[in-house]
C-alpha positions as CSV (number, residue, x, y, z in Angstrom):
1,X,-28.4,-7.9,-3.8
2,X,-30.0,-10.5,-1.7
3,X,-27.7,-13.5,-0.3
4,X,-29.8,-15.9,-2.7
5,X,-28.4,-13.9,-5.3
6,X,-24.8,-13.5,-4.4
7,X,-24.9,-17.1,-4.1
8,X,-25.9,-18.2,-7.5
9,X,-23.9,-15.4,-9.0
10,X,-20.5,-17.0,-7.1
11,X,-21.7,-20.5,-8.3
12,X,-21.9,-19.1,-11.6
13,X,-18.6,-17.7,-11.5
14,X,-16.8,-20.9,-10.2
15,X,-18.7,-23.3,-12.4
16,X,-16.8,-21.5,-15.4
17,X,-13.9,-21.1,-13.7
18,X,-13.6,-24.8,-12.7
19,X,-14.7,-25.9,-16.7
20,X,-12.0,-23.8,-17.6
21,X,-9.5,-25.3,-15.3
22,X,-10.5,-29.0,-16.2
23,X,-9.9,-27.4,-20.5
24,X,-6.3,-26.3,-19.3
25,X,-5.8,-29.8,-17.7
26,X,-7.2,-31.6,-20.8
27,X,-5.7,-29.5,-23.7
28,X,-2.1,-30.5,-21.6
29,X,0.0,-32.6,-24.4
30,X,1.5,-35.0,-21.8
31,X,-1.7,-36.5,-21.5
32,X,-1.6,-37.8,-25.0
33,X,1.8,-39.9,-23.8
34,X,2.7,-42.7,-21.4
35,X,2.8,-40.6,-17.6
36,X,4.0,-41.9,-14.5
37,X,1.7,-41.5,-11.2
38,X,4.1,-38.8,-10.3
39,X,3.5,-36.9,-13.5
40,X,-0.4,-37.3,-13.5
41,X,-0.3,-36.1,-9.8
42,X,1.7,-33.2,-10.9
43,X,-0.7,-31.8,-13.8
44,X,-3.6,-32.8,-11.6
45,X,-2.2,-30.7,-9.0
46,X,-1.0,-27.5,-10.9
47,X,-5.0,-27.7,-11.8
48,X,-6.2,-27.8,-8.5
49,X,-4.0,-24.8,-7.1
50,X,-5.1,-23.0,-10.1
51,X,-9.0,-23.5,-9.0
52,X,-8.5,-23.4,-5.4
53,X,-6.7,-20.0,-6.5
54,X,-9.7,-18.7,-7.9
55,X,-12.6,-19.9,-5.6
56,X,-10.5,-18.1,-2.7
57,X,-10.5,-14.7,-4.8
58,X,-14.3,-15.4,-5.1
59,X,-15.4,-16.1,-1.9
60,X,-12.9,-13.5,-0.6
61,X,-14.5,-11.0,-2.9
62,X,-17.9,-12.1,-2.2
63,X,-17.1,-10.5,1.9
64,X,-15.1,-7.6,0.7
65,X,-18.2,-5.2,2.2
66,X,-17.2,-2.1,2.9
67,X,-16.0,-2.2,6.9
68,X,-17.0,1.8,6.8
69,X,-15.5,2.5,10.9
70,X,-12.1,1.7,11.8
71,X,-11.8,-0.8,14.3
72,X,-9.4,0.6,16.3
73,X,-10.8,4.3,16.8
74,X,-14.2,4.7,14.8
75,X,-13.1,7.6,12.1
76,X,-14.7,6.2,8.5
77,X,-11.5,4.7,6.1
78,X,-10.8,5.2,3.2
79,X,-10.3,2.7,0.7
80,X,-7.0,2.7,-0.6
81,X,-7.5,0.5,-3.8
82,X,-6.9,-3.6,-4.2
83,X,-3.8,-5.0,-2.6
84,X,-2.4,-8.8,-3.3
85,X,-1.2,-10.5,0.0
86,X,0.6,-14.3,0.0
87,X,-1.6,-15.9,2.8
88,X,-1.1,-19.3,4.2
89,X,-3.9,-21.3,4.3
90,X,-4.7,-25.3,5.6
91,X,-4.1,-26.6,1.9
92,X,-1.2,-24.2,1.3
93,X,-0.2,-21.0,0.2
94,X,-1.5,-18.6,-2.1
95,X,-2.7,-15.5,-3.2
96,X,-5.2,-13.1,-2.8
97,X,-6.7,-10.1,-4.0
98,X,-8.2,-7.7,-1.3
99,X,-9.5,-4.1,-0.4
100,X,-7.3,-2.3,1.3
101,X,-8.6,0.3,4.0
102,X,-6.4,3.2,6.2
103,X,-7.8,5.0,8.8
104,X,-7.1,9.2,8.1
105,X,-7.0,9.5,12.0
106,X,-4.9,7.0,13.8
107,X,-3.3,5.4,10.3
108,X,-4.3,2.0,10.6
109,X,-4.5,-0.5,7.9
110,X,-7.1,-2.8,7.3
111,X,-7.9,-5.5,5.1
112,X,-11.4,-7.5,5.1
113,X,-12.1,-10.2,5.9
114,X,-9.6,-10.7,8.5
């Protein structure tokens, strides 16, 4: 798949998912009543983590090529199935879904991207 395409196919992808985040913030009841600041900020907020979330798990699953040598000795790994890590990123933390790879020689993990 050319980079063209994996681009349009990820916009794609995070067009819905951001439409269906702004539902979920406008299908919230509260917004029918009187809110403070504090309590718009909050909804608005809870819908942002929610779609920054998401585009991480896209873009991270957009890289997750297969490494196919392990970086540490060169024997091929083998991919040990999807693992969720709590990373800390610059607007916070959250989670993400990645590949996990082992080495069958020297046993080391690996997770791309790094």
């Amino acid at each position: 798949m050319s980079m063209s395409s994996k681009r349009d196919e990820l916009k794609t992808k995070l067009l819905a998912q951001a439409e269906a985040t702004i539902d979920r913030l406008l299908s919230d009841e509260r917004l029918n009543e009187q809110m403070t600041l504090s309590d718009i900020e909050a909804v608005v907020g809870r819908s942002e983590a929610d779609f920054r979330q998401r585009a991480l798990a896209e873009l991270i699953a957009m890289q997750q090529d297969s490494p196919g040598t392990c970086p540490v000795c060169g024997e091929a790994l083998r991919n040990k199935g999807k693992r969720t890590k709590r990373v800390v990123t610059l607007r916070g933390e959250t989670d993400v879904e990645r590949s996990y790879y082992q080495c069958e020689r020297c046993r080391t993990g690996y997770f791309p991207p790094r």
